[in-house]
C-alpha positions as a Markdown table, in Angstrom:
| # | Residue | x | y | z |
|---|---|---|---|---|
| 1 | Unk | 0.0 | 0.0 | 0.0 |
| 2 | Unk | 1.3 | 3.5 | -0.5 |
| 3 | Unk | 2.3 | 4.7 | 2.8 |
| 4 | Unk | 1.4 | 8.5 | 1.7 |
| 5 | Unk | -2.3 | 7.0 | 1.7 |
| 6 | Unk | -2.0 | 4.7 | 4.8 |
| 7 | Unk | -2.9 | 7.8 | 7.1 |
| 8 | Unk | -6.1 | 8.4 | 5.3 |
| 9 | Unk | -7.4 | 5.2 | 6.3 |
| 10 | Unk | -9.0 | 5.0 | 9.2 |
| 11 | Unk | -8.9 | 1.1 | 10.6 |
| 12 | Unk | -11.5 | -0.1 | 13.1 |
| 13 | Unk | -8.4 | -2.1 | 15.3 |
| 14 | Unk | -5.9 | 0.9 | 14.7 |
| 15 | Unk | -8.4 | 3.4 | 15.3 |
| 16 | Unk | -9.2 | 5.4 | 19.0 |
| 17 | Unk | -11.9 | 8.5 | 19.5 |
| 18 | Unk | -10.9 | 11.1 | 21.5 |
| 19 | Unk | -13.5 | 13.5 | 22.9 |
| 20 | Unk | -12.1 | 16.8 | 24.2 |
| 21 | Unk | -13.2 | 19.0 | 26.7 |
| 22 | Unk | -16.9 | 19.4 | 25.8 |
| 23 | Unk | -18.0 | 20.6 | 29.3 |
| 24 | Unk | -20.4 | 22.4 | 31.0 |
| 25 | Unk | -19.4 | 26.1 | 31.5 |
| 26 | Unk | -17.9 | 26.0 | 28.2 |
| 27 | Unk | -20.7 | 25.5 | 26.0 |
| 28 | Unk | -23.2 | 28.6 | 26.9 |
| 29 | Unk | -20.2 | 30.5 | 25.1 |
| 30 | Unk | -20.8 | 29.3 | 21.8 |
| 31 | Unk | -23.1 | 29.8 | 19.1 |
| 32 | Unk | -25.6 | 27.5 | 20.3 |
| 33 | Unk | -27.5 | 26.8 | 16.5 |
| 34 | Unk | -23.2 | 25.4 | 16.0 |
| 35 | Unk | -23.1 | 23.8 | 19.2 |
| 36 | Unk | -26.3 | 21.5 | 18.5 |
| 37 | Unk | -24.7 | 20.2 | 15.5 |
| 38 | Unk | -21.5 | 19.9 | 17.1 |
| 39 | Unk | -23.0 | 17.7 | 19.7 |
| 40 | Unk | -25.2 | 15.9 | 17.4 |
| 41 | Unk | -22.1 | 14.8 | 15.6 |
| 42 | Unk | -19.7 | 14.3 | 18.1 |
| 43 | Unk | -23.0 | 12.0 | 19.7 |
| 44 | Unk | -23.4 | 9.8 | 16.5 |
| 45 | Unk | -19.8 | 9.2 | 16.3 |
| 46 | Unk | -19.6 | 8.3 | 20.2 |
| 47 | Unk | -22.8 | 5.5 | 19.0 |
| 48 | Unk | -21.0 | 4.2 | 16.3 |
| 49 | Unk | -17.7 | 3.8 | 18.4 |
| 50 | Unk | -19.9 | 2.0 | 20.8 |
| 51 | Unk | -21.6 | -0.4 | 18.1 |
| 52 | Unk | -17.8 | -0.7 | 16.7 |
| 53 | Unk | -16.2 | -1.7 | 19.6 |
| 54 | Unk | -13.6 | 1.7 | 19.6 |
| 55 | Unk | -12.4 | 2.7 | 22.8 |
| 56 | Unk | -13.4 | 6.4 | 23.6 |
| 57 | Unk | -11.0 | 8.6 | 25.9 |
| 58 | Unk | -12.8 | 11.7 | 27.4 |
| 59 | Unk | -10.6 | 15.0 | 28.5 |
| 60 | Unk | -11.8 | 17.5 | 30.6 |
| 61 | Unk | -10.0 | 21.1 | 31.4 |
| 62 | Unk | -9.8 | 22.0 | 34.8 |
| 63 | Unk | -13.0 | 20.2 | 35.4 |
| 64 | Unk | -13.5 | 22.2 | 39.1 |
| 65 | Unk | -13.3 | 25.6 | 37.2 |
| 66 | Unk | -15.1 | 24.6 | 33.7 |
| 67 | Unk | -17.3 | 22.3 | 34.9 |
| 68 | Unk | -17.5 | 18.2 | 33.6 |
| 69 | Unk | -18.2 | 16.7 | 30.2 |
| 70 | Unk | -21.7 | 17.9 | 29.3 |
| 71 | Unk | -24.4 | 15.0 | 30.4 |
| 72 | Unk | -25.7 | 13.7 | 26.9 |
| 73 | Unk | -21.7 | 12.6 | 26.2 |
| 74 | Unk | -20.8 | 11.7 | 29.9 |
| 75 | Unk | -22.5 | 7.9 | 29.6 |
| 76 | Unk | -20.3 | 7.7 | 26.7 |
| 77 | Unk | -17.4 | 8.5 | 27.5 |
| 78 | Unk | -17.4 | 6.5 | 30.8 |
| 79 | Unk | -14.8 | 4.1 | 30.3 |
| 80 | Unk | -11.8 | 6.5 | 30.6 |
| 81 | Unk | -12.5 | 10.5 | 31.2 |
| 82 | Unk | -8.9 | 11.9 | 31.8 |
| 83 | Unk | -8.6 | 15.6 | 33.6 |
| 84 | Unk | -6.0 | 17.8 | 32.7 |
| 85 | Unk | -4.5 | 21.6 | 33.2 |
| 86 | Unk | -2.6 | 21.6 | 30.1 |
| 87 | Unk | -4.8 | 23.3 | 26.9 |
| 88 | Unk | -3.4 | 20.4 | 24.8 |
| 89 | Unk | -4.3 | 16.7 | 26.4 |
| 90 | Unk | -0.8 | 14.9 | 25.6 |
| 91 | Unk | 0.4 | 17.2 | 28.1 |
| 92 | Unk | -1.5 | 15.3 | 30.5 |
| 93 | Unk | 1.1 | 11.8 | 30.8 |
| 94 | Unk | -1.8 | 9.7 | 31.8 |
| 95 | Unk | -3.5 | 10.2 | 28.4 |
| 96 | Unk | -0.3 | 9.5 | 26.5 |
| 97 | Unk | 0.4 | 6.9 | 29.0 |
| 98 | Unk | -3.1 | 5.7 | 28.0 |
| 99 | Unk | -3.3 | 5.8 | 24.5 |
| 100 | Unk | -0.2 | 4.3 | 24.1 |
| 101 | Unk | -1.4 | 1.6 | 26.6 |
| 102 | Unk | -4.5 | 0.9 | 23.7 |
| 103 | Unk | -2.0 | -0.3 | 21.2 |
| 104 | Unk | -3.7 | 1.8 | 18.3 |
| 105 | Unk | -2.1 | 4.1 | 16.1 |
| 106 | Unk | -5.0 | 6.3 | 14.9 |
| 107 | Unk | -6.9 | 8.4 | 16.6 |
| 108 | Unk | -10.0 | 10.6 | 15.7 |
| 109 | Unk | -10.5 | 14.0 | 17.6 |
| 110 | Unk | -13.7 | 15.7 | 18.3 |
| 111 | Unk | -14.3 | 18.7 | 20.9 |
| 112 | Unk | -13.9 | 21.7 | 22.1 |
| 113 | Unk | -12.5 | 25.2 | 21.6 |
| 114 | Unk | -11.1 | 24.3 | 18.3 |
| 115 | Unk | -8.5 | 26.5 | 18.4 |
| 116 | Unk | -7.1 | 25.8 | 21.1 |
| 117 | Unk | -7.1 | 22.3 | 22.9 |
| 118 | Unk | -8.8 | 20.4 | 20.2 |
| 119 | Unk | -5.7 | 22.5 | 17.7 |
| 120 | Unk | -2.7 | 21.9 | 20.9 |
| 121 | Unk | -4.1 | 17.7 | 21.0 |
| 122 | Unk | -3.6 | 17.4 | 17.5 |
| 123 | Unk | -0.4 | 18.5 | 17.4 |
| 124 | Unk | 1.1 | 16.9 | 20.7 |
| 125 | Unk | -0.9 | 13.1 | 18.8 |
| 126 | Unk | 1.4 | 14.2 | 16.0 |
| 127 | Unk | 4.1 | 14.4 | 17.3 |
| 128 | Unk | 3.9 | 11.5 | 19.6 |
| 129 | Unk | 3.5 | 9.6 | 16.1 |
| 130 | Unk | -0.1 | 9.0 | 15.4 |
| 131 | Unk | -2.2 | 9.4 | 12.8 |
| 132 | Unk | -4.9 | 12.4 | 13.3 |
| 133 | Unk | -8.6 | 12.0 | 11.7 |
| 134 | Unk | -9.9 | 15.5 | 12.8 |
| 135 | Unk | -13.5 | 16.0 | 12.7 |
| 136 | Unk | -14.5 | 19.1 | 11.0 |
| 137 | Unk | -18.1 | 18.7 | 11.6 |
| 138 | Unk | -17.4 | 17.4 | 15.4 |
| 139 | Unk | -15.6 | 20.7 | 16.8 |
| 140 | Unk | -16.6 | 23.9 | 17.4 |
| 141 | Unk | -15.1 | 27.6 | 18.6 |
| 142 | Unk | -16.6 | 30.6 | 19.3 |
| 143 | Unk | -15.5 | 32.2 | 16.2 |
| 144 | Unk | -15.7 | 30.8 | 12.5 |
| 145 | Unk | -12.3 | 32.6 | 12.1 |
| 146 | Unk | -10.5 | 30.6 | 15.5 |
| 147 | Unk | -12.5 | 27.3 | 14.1 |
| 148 | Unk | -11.4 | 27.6 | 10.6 |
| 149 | Unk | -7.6 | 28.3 | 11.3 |
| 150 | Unk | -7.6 | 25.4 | 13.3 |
| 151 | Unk | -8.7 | 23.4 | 10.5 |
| 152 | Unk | -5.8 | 24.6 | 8.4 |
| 153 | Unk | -3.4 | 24.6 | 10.9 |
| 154 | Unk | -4.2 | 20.9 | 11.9 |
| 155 | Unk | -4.1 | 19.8 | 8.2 |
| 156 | Unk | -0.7 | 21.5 | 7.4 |
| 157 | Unk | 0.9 | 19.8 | 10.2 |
| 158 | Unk | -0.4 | 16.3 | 9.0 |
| 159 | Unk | -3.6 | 15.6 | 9.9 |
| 160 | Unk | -6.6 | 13.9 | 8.2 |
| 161 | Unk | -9.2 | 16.5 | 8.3 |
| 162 | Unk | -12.2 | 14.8 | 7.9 |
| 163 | Unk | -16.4 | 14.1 | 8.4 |
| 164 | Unk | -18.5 | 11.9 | 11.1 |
| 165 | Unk | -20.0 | 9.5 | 8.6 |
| 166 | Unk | -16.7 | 9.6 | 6.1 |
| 167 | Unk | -15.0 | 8.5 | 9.2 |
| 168 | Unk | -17.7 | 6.0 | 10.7 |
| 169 | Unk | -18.5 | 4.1 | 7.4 |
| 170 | Unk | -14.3 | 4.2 | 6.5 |
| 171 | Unk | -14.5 | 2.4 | 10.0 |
| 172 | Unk | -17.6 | -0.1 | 8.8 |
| 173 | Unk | -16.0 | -0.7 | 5.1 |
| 174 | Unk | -18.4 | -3.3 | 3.8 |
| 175 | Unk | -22.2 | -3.4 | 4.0 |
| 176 | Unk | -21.5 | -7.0 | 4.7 |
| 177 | Unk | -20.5 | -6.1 | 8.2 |
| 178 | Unk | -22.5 | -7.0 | 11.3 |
| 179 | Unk | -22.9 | -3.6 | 12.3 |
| 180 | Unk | -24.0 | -2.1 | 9.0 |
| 181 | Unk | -27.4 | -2.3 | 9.8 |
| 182 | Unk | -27.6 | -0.2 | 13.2 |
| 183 | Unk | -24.6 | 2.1 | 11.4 |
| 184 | Unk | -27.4 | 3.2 | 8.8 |
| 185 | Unk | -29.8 | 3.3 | 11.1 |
| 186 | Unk | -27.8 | 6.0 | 13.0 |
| 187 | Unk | -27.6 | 7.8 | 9.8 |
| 188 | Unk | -30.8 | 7.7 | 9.0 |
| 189 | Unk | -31.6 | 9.4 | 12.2 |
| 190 | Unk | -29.3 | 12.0 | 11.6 |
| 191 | Unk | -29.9 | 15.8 | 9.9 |
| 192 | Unk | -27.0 | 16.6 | 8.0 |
| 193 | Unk | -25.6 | 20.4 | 6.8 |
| 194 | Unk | -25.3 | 20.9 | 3.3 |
């Protein structure tokens, strides 16, 4: 396989999602029209990791100053919720410590502010050598400008900057797979922006 296409593949037993910092006292300063169809998003892809059998790593920011993960993603991301001072989550050990500990070389980032710890993550899951799936429709800022320079920043440094369902049904690959079925019934549920 070429290896420049290797990191656009997303692999269900390579592959890890990542929800940062979507808490509480965060959200009531963003557009809130954006913010539903961040969560939306971000929610559909933490279903589909479920019915896929992903592991899901939550961060939270200074959770006794900005509050926990919001409640509609908290069930979720249950398994492994890791709190941190540092903007950027691989400044955290225990979540480099963690992923590491997963044996998975991809990981796909959703969250919040864009710009800043979703934009710092990226680069610190670069440079600790994985491969990035950034999800443009699953991260949000307060400002278009702060969102969209994120999304260039992130891709000129080497990440995959990507969708929810091109990410979930690279994930699936075949409509012969088990999970195809609930996967598109997930989809069908969902209201997408044109």
């Amino acid at each position: 396989m070429n290896e420049a296409v290797d990191k656009f593949i997303l692999k269900r037993e390579q592959a890890v999602l990542v929800v940062v910092d979507v808490q509480e006292r965060l959200v009531p300063v963003m557009d809130q029209d954006q913010y539903a169809k961040v969560l939306r998003n971000i929610d559909f892809v933490l279903k589909s990791a479920r019915l896929l059998d992903l592991p899901v790593v939550g961060t939270e920011q200074y959770p006794r100053g900005i509050g926990h993960m919001v409640p509609e993603l908290a069930d979720a991301c249950r398994d492994k919720v890791i709190e941190k001072l540092s903007f950027g989550s691989c400044g955290e050990p225990a979540f480099v410590d963690h992923l590491k500990s997963l044996g998975r070389r991809q990981v796909i980032v959703t969250g919040m502010e864009a710009h800043v710890c979703v934009y710092q993550t990226v680069l610190g899951l670069l440079r600790e050598g994985f491969d990035v799936h950034l999800l443009r429709d699953g991260i949000i800022s307060r400002g278009e400008v702060d969102y969209l320079n994120a999304l260039e920043l992130s891709r000129a440094a080497g990440a995959v900057v990507t969708t929810a369902e091109t990410a979930v049904f690279q994930l699936v690959g075949v409509s012969s797979d088990p999970q195809f079925k609930a996967i598109s019934a997930l989809v069908k549920g969902r209201t997408v922006e044109r």
